[in-house]
NUDREN-109286 format. One record per residue (C-alpha): residue number from 1; residue in one letter; chain; x, y, z. Coordinates in nm, 2 decimals. Layout:
+-----+------+------+--------+--------+--------+
! pos ! code ! unit !      x !      y !      z !
+-----+------+------+--------+--------+--------+
! NUM !    A !    A !      X !      Y !      Z !
...
+-----+------+------+--------+--------+--------+
# end
This chain:
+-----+------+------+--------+--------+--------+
! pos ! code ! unit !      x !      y !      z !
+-----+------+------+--------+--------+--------+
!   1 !    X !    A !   0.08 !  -1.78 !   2.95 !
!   2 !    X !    A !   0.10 !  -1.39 !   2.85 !
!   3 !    X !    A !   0.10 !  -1.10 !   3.05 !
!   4 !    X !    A !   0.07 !  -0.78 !   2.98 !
!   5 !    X !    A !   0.23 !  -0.45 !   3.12 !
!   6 !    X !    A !   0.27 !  -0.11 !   3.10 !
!   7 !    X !    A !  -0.04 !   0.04 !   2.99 !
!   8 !    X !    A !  -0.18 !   0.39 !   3.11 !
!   9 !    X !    A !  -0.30 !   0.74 !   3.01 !
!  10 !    X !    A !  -0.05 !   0.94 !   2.81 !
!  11 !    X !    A !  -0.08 !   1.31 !   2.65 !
!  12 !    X !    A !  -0.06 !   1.33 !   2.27 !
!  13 !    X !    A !   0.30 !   1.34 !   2.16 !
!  14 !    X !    A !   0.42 !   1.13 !   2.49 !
!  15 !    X !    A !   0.52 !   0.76 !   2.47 !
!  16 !    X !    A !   0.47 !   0.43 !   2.68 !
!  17 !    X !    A !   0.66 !   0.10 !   2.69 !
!  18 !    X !    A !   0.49 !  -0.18 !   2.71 !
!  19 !    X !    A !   0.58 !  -0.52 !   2.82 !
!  20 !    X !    A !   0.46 !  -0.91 !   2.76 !
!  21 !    X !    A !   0.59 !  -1.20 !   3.00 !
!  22 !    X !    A !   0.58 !  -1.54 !   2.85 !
!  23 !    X !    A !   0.59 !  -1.83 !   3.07 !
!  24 !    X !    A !   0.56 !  -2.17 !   3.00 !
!  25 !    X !    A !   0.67 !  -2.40 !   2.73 !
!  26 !    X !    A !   1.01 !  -2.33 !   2.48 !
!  27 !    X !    A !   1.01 !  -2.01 !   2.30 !
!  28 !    X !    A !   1.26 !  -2.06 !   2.04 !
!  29 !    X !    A !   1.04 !  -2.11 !   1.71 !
!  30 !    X !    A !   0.79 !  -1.86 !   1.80 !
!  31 !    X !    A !   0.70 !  -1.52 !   1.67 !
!  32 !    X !    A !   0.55 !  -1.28 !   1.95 !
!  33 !    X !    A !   0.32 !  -1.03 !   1.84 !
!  34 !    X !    A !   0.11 !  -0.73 !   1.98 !
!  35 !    X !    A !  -0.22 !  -0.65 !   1.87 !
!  36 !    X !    A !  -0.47 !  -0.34 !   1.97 !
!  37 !    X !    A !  -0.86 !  -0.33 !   1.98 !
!  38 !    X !    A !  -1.03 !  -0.01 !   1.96 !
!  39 !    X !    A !  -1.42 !   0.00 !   2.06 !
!  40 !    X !    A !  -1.58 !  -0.07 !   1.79 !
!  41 !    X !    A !  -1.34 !  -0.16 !   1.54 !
!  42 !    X !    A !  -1.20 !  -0.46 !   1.49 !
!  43 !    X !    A !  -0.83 !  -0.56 !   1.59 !
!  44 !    X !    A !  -0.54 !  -0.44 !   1.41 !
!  45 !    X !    A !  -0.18 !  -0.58 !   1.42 !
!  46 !    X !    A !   0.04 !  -0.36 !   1.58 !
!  47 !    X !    A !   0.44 !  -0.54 !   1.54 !
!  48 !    X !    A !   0.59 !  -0.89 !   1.58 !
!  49 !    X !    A !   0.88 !  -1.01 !   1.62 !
!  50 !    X !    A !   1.09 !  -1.37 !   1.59 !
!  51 !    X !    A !   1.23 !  -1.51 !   1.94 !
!  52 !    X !    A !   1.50 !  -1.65 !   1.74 !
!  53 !    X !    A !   1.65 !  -1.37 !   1.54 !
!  54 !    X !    A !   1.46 !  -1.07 !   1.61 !
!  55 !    X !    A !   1.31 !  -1.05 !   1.27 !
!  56 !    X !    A !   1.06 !  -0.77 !   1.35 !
!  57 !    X !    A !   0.68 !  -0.63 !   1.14 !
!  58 !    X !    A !   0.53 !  -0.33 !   1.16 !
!  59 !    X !    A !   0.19 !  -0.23 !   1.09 !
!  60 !    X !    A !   0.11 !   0.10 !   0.86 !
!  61 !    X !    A !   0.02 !   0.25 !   1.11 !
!  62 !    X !    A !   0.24 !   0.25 !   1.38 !
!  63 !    X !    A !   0.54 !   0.22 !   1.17 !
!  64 !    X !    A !   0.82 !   0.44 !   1.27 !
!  65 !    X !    A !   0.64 !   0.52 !   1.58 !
!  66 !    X !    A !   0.70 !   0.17 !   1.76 !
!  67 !    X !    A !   1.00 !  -0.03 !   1.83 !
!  68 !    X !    A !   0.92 !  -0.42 !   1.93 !
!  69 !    X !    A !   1.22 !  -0.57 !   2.05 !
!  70 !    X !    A !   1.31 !  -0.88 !   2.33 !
!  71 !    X !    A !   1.38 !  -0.74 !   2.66 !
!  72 !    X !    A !   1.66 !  -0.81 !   2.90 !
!  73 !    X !    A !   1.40 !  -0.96 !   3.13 !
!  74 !    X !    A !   1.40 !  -1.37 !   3.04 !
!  75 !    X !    A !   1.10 !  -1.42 !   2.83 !
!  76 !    X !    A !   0.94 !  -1.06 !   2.80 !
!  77 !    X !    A !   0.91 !  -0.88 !   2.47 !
!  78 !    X !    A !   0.86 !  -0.46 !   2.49 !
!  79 !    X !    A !   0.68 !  -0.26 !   2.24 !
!  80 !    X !    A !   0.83 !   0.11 !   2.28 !
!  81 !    X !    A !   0.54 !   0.42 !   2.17 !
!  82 !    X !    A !   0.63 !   0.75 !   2.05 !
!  83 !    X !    A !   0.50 !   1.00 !   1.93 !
!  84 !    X !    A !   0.12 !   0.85 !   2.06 !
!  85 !    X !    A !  -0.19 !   1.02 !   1.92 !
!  86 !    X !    A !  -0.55 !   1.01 !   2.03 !
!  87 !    X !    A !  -0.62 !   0.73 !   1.77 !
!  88 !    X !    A !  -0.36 !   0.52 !   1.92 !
!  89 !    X !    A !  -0.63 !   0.46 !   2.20 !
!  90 !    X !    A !  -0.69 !   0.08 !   2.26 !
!  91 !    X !    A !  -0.66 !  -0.20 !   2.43 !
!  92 !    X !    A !  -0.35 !  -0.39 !   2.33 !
!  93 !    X !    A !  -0.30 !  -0.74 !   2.35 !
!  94 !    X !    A !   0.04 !  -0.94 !   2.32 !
!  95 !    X !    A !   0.02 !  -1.31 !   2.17 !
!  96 !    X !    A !   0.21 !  -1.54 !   2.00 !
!  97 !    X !    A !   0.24 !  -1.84 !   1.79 !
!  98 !    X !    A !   0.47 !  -2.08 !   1.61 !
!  99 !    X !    A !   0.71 !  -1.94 !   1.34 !
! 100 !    X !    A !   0.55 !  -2.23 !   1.15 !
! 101 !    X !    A !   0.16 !  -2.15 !   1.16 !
! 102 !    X !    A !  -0.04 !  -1.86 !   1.01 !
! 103 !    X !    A !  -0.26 !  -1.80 !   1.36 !
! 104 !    X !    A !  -0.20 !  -1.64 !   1.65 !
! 105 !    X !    A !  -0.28 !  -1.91 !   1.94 !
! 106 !    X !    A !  -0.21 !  -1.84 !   2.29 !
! 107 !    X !    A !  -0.32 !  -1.42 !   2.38 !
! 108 !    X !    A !  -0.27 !  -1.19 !   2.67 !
! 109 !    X !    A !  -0.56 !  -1.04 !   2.90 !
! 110 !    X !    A !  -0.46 !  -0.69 !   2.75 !
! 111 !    X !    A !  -0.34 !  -0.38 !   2.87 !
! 112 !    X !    A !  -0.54 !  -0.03 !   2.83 !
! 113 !    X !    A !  -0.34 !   0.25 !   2.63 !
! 114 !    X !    A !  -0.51 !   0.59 !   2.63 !
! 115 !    X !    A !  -0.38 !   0.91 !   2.45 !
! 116 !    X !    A !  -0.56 !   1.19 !   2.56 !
! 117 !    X !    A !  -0.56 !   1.53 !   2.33 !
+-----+------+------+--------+--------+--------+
# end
């Protein structure tokens, strides 16, 4: 179960944190990811990160913008946003899956991130 936090409406230039609670199950061979959705375009990987040693991935187009990192909370995982511009508009889902598989299985409800101009 993932749950998402910390969206909201930001001015270009300005940054958000957001935040994923996990719950349920063990977490120590899983890779926790976030995701974003634009409307109308399809969804784009964001970061990831291992539970187990922090290993983290960016995607192009966040990178060096976004920090993913396990937060002191038990279970959450933060994605820290600078530098946001309009295009980073989307809604941004956190999921995860096993360090083993390829896919993505269990996903978040989402959180709304809008950068205004």
């Amino acid at each position: 179960h993932l749950v998402e936090s910390g969206g909201g409406l930001v001015q270009a230039g300005g940054s958000l944190r957001l935040s994923c609670a996990a719950s349920g199950g063990t977490f120590t061979n899983l890779r926790m990811g976030w995701f974003r959705q634009a409307p109308g375009k399809e969804r784009e990987f964001v970061a990831s990160i291992t539970w187990n040693t922090g290993n983290t991935i960016y995607g192009d187009s966040v990178k060096g913008r976004c920090t993913i990192s396990r937060g002191n909370a038990k279970n959450t995982v933060n994605l820290q946003m600078d530098s946001l511009k309009p295009e980073d508009t989307a809604v941004y889902y956190c999921a995860s899956r096993s360090i083993y598989s390829g896919q993505y299985d269990y996903w978040g409800q989402g959180t709304q991130v809008t950068v205004s101009s």
